[in-house]
SEZAKE-125940 format. One record per residue (C-alpha): x, z, y. Coordinates in steps of 0.02 Angstrom, whole numbers, plus 32768, in hexadecimal, padded with zeros to 4 digits. Example, Ala and Ser with C-alpha at 12.3 -4.5 7.8 and 13.67 -1.06 7.14 Angstrom:
826781867F1F;82AC81657FCB;
This chain:
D4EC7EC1817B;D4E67E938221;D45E7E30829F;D4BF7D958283;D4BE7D9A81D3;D3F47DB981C7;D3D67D36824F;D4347CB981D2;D3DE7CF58143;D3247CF1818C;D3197C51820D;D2707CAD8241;D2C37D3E8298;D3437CC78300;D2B87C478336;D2587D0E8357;D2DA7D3C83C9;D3037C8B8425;D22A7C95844F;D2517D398489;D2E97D09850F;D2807C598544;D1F77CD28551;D24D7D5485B3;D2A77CCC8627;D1E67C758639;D1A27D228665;D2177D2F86F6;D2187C94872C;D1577CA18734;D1327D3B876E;D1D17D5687E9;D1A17D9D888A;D1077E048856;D0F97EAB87F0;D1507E838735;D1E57E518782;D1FF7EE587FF;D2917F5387DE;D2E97FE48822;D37780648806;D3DE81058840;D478811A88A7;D50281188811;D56A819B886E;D4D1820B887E;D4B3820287C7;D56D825787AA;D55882D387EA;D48F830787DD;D4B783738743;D53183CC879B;D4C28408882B;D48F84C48817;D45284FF88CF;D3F084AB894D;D48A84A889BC;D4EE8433893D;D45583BF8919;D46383BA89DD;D4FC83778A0E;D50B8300896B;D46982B3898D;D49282A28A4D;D53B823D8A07;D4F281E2897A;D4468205897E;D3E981398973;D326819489AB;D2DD81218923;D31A808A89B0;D376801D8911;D2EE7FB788D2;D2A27EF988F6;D23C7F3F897A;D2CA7F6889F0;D3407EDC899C;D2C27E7B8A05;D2D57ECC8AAA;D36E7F368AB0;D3DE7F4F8A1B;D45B7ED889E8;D4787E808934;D50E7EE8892C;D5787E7B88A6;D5337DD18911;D55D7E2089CE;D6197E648994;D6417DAB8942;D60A7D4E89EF;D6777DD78A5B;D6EA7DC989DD;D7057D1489DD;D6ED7D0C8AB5;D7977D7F8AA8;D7F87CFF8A39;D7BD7C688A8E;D7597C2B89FA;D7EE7C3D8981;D7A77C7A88E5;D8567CB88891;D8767D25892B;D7E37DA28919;D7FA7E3F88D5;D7BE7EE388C4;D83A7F248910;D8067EDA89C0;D7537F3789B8;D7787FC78A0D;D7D87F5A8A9A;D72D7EF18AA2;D6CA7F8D8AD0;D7317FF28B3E;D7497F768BB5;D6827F968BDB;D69C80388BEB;D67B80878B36;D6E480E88AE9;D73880F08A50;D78A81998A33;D80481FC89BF;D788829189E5;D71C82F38A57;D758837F8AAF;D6BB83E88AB2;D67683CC89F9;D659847C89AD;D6E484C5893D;D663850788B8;D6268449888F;D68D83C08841;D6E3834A8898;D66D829E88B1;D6B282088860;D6BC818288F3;D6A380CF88A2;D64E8083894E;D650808A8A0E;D61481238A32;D56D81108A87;D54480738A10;D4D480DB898F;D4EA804E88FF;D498804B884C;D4597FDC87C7;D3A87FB387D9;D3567F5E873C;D2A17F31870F;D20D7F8386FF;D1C17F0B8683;D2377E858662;D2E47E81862F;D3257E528707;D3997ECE874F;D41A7EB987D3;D48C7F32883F;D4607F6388EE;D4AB7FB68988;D45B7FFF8A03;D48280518A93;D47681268A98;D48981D08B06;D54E81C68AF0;D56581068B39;D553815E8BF5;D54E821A8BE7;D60C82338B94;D6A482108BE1;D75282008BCF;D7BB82AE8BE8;D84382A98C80;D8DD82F98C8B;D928837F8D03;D95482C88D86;D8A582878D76;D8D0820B8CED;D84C81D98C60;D88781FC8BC2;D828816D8B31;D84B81E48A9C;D7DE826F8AE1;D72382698B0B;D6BE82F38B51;D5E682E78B37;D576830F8BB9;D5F482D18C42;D5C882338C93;D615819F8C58;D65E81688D0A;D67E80B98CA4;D60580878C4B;D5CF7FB58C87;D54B7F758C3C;D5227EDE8C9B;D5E07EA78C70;D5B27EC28BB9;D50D7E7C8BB8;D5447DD28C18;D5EB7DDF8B98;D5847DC38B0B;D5207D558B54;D5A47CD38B9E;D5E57D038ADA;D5377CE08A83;D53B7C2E8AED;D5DB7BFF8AC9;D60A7C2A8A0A;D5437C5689D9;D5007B9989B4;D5797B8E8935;D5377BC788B3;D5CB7BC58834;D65B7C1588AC;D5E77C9B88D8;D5CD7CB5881F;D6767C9A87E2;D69C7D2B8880;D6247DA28836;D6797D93877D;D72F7D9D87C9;D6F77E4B8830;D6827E9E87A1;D6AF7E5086F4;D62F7ECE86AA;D5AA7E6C86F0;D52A7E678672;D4CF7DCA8628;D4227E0A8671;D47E7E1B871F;D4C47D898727;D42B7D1686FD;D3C87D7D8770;D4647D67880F;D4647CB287C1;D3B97C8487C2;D35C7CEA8837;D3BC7D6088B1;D4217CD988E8;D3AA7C418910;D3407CC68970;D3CF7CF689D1;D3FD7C448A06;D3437C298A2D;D3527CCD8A86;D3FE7CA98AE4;D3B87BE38B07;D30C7C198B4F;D35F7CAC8BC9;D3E77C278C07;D36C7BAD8C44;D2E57C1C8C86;D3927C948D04;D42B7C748CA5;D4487D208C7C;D41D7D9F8BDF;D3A07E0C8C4D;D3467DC98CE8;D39D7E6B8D4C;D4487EAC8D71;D4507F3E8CED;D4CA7FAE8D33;D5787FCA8D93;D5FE801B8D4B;D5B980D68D39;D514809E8D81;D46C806E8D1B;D3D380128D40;D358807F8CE5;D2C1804A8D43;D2C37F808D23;D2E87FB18C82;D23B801A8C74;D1EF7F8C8CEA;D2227F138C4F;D1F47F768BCE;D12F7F908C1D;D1207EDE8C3F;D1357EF08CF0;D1997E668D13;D1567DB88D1A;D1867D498CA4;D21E7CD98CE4;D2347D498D70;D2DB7D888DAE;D2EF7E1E8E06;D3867E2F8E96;D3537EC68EE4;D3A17F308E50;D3BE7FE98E67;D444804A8E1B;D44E81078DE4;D4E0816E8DD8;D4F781B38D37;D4E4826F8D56;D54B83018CE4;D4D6834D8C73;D50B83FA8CA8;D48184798CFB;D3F483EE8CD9;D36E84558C63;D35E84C38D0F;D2FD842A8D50;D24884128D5F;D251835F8D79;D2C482EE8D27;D32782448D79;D36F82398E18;D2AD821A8E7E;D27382BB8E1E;D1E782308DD8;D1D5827B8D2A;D19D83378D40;D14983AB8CB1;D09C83AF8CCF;D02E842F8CFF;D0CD84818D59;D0F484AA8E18;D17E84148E23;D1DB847B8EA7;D1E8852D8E4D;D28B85668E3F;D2C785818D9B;D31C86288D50;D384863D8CA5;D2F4868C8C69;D27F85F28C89;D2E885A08C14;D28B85B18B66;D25E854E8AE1;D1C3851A8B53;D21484E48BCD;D2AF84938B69;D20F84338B01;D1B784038B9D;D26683AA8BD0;D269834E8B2D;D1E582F38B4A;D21182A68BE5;D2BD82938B95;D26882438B04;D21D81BE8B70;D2C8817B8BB3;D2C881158B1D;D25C80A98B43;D2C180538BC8;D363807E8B86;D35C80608AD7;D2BD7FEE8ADB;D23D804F8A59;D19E80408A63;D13180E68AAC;D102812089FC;D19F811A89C5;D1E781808A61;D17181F28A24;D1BE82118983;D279825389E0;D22A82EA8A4C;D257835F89B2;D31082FF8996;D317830E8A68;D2F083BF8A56;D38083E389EE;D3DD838A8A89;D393840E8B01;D3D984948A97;D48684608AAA;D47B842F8B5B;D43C84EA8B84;D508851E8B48;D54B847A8B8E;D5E7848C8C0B;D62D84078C52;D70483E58C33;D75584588C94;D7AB842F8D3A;D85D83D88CFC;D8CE83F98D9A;D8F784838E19;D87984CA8E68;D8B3853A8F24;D86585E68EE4;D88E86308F90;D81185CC8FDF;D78185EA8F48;D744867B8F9F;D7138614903E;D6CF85838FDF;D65085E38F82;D62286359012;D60C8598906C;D5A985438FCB;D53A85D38FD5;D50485B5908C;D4FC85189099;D4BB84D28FEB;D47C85428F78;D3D8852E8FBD;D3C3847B8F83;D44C84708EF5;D42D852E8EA4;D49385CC8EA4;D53785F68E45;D56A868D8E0D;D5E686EC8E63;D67386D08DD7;D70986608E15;D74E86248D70;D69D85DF8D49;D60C86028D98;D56285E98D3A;D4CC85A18D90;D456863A8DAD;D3B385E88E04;D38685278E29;D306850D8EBA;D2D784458E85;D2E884278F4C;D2A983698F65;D2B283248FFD;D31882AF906F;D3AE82BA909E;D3D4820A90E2;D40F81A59050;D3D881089012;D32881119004;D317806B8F96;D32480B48F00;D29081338F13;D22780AC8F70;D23D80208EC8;D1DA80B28E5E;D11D805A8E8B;D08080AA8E52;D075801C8DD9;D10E805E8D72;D0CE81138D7F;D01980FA8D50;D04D80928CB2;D0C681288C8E;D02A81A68C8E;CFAD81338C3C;D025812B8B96;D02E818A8B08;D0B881F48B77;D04A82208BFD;D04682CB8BAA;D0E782F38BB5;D10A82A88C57;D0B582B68D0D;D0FC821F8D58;D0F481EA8E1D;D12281908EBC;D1B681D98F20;D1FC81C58FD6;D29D823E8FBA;D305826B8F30;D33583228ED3;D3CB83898EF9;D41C837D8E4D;D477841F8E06;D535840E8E2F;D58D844E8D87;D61083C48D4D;D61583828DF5;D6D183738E0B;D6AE82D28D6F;D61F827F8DCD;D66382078E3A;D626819D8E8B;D5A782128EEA;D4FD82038F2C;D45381C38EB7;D49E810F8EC4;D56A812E8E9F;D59E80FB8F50;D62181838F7C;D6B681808F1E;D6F782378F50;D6B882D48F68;D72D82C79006;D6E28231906D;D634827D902A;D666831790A3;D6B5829F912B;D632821C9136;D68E81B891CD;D70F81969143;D6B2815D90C3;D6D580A39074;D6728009908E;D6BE7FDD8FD7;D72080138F47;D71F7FFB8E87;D6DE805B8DFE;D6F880528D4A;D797807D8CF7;D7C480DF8D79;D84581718D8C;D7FA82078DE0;D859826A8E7E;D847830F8E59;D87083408F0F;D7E082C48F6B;D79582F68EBF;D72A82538E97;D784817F8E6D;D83881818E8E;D84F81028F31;D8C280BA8FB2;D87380B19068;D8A47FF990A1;D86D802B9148;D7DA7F9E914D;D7537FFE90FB;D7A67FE89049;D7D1806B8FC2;D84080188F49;D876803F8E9F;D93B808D8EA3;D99F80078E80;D9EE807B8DFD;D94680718D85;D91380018D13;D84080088CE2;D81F802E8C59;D7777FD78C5E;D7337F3F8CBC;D7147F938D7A;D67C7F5A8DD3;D6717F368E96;D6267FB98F05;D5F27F658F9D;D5827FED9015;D5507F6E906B;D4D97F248FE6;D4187F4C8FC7;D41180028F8A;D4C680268F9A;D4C1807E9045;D5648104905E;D4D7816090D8;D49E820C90E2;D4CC82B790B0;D51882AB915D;D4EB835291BA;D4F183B69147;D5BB83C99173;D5BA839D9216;D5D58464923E;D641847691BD;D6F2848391F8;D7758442918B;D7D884DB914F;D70B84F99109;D710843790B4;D7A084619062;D77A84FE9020;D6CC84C08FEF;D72384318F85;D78E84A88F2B;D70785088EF0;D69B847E8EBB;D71C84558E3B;D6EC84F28DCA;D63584BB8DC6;
């Protein structure tokens, strides 16, 4: 006998079960915004594979791709994360000019690689003893089904993660990108989120007051869609957003009151400044500064983590160079916590919760201490190695650590964490106030992280340079070349989508012989490029000048060949 037939059989227990749902829908309604109706979930792609995870090393790298550090829940839907379901059915709609019937599926992946994300057949470097992920999102959008703690609420929510700007695309023996293949750890050369976040904005303002369409959108993408869901996108997610989206248009007509990024550039510190409450209400900031997004290679030999050096271990000597040997499970734990923080801006948790991922970011350490970056794609003058290393060895390995002496591929041997100043664009380290570092230390993190004031910047470690462009802390550079001829160097070029040169090693370029480096007319971006003008606040092409002014050229070129097996 089934429910229907006892419910028609005993009146009681269908008028039980209607009190129950009028109850339930009450209860939200009532209580939405405060404790019983907070809810929260895992990164689906994550949960794959968890019971496959044996070693530290493979709970590494998965939870690096996929991992969601506890960041999918109506804390961070409120800050950071996305609706997931809600967000694709705006962008969705914004690429087929409102027409419901033309939205598929099928155009998701286009959606989120023209911001840069990728949406790959595989990844090159993912270890042959685990099994192959299954990729159902954007990699770098950690997305899972969050549902209620007390009530019976849940809805889907993205969120950004490690893999949105440290993995990028493989290239090919001419320097092309290849969209099928992904490599983790390398930076993400393409990754724009200030085009995505003002995408789904203009999106969320155009298609998101109608309530229907964006409903009828979210059935025609994800027919699964459960009933719970879709009352809670219906009657909750949804009118919060348009209050949301309304509120932010009138006070700067934009998602965030900052610029978030470049292409392969991130504003980490107005996020934190955001996330601490340390930007005025209504305010909009326009001195923004961008960060490079560095390769992850040779980075647990640091002391001091981001490009300032702000975040060092405590209770450590910030300049002590660092041996293999230095590298234990100490150490590696010491890095996690720092590492653990960078959720907070990122991924918008709150400091307990960051907390919670220093084991999880752990795990990451583990990997990263086997990490190597993709090897170098194209031909590579051997004759001149010899030369180059010995020119690398007198003239930088005191700032950016010594190599071994092996030409195929030389491993990092000692890092000094030099800091100093070597002319660049000093905006950047100047933005970091006291404020912003004493509210660090006074929170629950100030355990795990000494945080300070800078004037210079660290030498980073130089493994996976040769897939780094642009160069410099703030991505103004586009080769390796003009970085070593600094009277050549661009007043402008693009980045984002970009081919790479594998000669100038660094963004593929025409000179136009007025301070322009254009995109070959022969490639097509893959991704929406963003303007690099070095003439704007914090975007300086100065410094790292002198340091090859004695270099004769036959000694540039040999340098730059043997840069490309770091």
């Amino acid at each position: 006998m089934n429910t229907k037939d006892i419910s028609m059989r005993n009146p009681h227990v269908l008028l039980l079960s209607v009190a129950v749902v009028i109850f339930s829908c009450f209860a939200v309604f009532y209580f939405w915004g405060t404790e019983l109706t907070k809810f929260s979930g895992r990164s689906s792609e994550y949960a794959l594979l968890e019971d496959t995870l044996s070693t530290e090393d493979q709970k590494g790298i998965a939870y690096f791709a996929f991992g969601d550090f506890s960041a999918l829940d109506s804390d961070s839907l409120r800050v950071s994360a996305s609706p997931w379901k809600l967000s694709t059915a705006a962008l969705a709609l914004a690429a087929a000019d409102g027409e419901l019937n033309d939205i598929s599926t099928d155009q998701v992946p286009h959606i989120f690689r023209q911001y840069g994300f990728h949406f790959p057949e595989r990844i090159g470097n993912w270890p042959e003893d685990l099994a192959a992920p299954e990729l159902l999102w954007p990699l770098g959008q950690n997305v899972g089904y969050a549902k209620g703690h007390m009530l019976p609420i849940g809805v889907t929510i993205g969120n950004i993660g490690c893999a949105a700007c440290h993995s990028s695309v493989m290239y090919t023996a001419d320097g092309s990108p290849d969209l099928d293949r992904v490599w983790l750890g390398m930076p993400n050369g393409s990754i724009n989120l200030e085009a995505y976040t003002q995408a789904l904005f203009q999106a969320m303002l155009d298609y998101g007051v109608n309530t229907e369409l964006m409903l009828a959108a979210v059935d025609r993408l994800y027919p699964e869609t459960s009933l719970s869901e879709a009352f809670t996108l219906r009657w909750f997610i949804l009118p919060e957003m348009k209050a949301l989206i309304a509120k932010r248009n009138s006070e700067f007509g934009r998602l965030l009151p900052f610029r978030t990024s470049l292409a392969g550039a991130t504003n980490g510190l107005d996020s934190l400044k955001r996330r601490l409450g340390l930007i005025p209400e209504g305010a909009v900031l326009t001195e923004s500064i961008f960060n490079s997004v560095p390769d992850l290679g040779g980075r647990l030999w640091r002391t001091k983590l981001l490009n300032t050096g702000t975040y060092a271990i405590p209770n450590i000597d910030r300049n002590a160079t660092i041996w293999p040997a230095d590298i234990d499970e100490g150490h590696r734990r010491d890095l996690a916590g720092i590492i653990a923080y960078f959720t907070v801006p990122s991924m918008g948790v709150k400091t307990e919760v960051a907390l919670t991922s220093i084991e999880p970011s752990l795990w990451i350490t583990r990997w990263m201490q086997h990490y190597k970056p993709q090897p170098f794609p194209g031909d590579i003058d051997r004759a001149l190695l010899p030369l180059g290393k010995q020119v690398y060895a007198q003239n930088c390995a005191s700032c950016h650590g010594t190599y071994s002496d092996n030409l195929d591929a030389p491993e990092l041997l000692s890092f000094p964490n030099w800091e100093g100043n070597v002319g660049t664009d000093p905006q950047r380290a100047l933005l970091l106030t006291k404020e912003i570092a004493d509210t660090v230390n006074s929170s629950l993190f100030g355990q795990h992280i000494s945080a300070r004031t800078v004037t210079s910047y660290t030498a980073p470690p130089l493994t996976g340079i040769w897939a780094s462009a642009p160069y410099f802390h703030n991505g103004s550079v586009p080769t390796l070349w003009h970085l070593m001829n600094p009277e050549s160097r661009p007043t402008r070029f693009k980045v984002g989508g970009h081919r790479l040169d594998l000669d100038l090693v660094g963004i593929a370029g025409i000179d136009d012989g007025e301070g322009g480096w254009l995109p070959p007319d022969d490639h097509s971006p893959w991704s929406i490029p963003a303007d690099v003008d070095t003439n704007a606040f914090g975007l300086s092409k100065s410094g790292h000048e002198q340091e090859f002014v004695h270099l004769s050229e036959d000694q540039k070129l040999a340098l730059l060949e043997y840069l490309k097996l770091l």
